[in-house]
C-alpha positions as CSV (number, residue, x, y, z in Angstrom):
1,X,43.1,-77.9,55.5
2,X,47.3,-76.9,55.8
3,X,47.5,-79.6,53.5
4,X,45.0,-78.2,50.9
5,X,46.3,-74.6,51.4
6,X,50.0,-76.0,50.7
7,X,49.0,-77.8,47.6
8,X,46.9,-75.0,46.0
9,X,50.3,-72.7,46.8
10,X,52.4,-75.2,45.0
11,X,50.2,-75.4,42.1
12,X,49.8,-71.6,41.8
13,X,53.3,-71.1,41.4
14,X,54.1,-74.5,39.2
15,X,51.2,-73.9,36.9
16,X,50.3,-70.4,36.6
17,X,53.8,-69.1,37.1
18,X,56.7,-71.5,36.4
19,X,55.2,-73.3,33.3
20,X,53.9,-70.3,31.8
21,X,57.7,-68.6,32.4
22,X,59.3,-71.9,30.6
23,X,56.9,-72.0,27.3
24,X,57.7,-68.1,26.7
25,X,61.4,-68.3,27.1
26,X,61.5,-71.8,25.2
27,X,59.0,-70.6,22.4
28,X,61.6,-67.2,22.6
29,X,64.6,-69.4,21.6
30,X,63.4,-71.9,19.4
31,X,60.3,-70.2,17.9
32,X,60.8,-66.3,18.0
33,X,59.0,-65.7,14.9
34,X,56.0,-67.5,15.9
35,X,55.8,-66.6,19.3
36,X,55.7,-63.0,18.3
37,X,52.8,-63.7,16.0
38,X,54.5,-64.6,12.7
39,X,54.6,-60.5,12.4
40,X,55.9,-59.6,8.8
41,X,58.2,-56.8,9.2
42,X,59.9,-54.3,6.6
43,X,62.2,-51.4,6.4
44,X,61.5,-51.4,10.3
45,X,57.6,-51.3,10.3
46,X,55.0,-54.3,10.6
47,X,53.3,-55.3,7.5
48,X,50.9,-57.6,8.9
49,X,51.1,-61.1,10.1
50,X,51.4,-64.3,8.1
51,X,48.5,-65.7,9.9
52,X,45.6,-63.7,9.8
53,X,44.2,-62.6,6.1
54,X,44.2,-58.3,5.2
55,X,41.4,-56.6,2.7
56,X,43.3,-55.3,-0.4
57,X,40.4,-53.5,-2.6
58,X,43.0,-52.6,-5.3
59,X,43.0,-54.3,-8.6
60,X,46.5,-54.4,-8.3
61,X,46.7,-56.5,-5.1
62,X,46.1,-60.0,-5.2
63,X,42.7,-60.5,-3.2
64,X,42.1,-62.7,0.3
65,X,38.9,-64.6,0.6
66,X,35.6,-62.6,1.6
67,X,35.3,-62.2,5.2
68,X,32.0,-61.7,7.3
69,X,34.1,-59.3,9.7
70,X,35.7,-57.1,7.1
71,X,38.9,-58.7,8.9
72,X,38.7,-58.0,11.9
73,X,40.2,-60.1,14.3
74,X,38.1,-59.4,17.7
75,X,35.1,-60.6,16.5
76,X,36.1,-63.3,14.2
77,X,34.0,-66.2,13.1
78,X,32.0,-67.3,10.0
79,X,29.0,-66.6,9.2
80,X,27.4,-69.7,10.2
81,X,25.5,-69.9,7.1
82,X,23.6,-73.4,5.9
83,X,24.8,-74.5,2.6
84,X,21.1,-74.1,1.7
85,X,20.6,-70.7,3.5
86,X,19.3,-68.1,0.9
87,X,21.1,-65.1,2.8
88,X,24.5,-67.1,1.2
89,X,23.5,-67.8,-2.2
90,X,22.4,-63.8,-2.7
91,X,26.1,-63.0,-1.0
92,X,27.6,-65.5,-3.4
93,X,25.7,-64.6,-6.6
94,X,27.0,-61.1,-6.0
95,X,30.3,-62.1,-5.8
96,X,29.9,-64.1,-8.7
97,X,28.4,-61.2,-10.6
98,X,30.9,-58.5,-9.4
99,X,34.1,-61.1,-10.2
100,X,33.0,-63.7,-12.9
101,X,36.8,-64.4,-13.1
102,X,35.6,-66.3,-9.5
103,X,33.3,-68.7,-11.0
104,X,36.6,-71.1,-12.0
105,X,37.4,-70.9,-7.9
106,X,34.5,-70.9,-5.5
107,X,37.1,-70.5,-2.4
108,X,36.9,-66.9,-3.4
109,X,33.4,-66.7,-3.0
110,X,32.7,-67.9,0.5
111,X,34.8,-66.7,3.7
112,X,36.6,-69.3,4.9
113,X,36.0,-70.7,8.7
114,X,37.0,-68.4,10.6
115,X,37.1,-65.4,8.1
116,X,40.7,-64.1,8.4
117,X,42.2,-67.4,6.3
118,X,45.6,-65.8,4.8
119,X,46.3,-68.5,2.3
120,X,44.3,-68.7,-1.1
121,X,44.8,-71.4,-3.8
122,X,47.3,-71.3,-6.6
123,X,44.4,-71.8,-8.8
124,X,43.0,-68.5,-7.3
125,X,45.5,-66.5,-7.8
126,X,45.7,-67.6,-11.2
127,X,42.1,-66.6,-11.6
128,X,43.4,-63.0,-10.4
129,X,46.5,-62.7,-12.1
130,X,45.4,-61.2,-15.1
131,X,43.4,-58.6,-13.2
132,X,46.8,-57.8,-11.1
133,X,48.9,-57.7,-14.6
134,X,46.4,-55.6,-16.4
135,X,46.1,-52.3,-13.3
136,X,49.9,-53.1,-12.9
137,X,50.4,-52.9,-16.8
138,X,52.9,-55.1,-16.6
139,X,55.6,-55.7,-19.7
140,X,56.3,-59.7,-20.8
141,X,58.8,-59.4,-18.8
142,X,57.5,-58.6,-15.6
143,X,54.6,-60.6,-16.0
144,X,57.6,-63.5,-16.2
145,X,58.8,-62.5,-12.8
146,X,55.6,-62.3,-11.7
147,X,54.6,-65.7,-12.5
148,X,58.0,-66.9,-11.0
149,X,57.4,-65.3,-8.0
150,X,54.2,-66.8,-7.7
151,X,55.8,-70.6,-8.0
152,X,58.5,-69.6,-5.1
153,X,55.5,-68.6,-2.8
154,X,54.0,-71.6,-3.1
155,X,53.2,-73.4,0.4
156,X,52.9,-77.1,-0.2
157,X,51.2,-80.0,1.7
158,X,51.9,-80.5,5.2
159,X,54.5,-83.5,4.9
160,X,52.7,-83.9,0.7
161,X,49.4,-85.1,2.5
162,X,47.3,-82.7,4.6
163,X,46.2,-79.9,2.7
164,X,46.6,-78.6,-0.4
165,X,49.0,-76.2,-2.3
166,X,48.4,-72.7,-1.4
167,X,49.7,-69.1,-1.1
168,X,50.0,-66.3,1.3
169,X,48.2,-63.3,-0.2
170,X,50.2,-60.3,2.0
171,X,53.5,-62.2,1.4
172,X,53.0,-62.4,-2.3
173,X,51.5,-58.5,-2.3
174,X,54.4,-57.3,0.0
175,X,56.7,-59.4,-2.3
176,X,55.3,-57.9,-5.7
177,X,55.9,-54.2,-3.8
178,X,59.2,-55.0,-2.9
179,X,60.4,-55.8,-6.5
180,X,57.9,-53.2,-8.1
181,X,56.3,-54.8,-10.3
């Protein structure tokens, strides 16, 4: 029984209080921004973080996929719908008929798997961009630095195979308000 006792003791302190130490002060010095939550901060204040999507409503902002939660992270999940459930074509056929410029991208009509997916495709951002340019009113050549900034965002491939080319929509939004387009 001492010997069980002694064990469970060691373990305590090894696994809930010695390992747990190590990982925070290693993921403090090697990883700060991601141990923090890959917060985006400027001018001081915290924008949002890279990880976890945001609802922009304005025609000026670039546009995350739908989420079931409105964003929220506590309750987070999909909607769990069948590809053959009715309850997701009606949501779908909405979108489609609210934003027909979605039709060319059918990420943008479905949440993604957990809902808060930051990252869109290049092609739908493309599919927005005119939308963005037009409540911006954006001069030729804005709409050039625009389209620039757009190409330097782009996330590539995890080592060119897993994945596919994408783009952080608060980035690029924060980014666009920084330069004022």
């Amino acid at each position: 029984m001492l010997t069980s006792l002694r064990f469970l003791f060691i373990s305590t302190i090894i696994l809930g209080v010695l390992y747990p130490v190590a990982m925070t002060v290693i993921g403090n010095i090697f990883f700060p921004d991601k141990i923090s939550g890959s917060l985006i901060v400027l001018d001081g204040k915290v924008r949002g973080s890279s990880l976890i999507a945001q609802s922009f409503k304005d025609p000026k902002y670039f546009w995350p996929r739908p989420s079931k939660d409105n964003y929220n992270t506590l309750p987070a999940s999909a909607s769990n719908y069948a590809p053959t459930s009715k309850a997701l074509l009606e949501q779908v056929q909405a979108l489609a008929h609210e934003h027909p410029e979605f039709l060319a991208t059918p990420e943008m009509l479905t949440s993604s798997g957990s809902g808060l997916d930051p990252h869109v495709s290049v092609g739908a951002i493309m599919a927005q961009l005119p939308r963005v340019i037009l409540a911006r009113n954006l001069n030729e050549l804005k709409q050039q630095q625009l389209k620039q900034r757009i190409q330097t965002l782009i996330e590539h491939p995890w080592h060119k195979i897993f994945g596919q080319e994408r783009i952080n929509v608060l980035q690029l939004n924060l980014a666009m308000d920084r330069a004022e387009m």
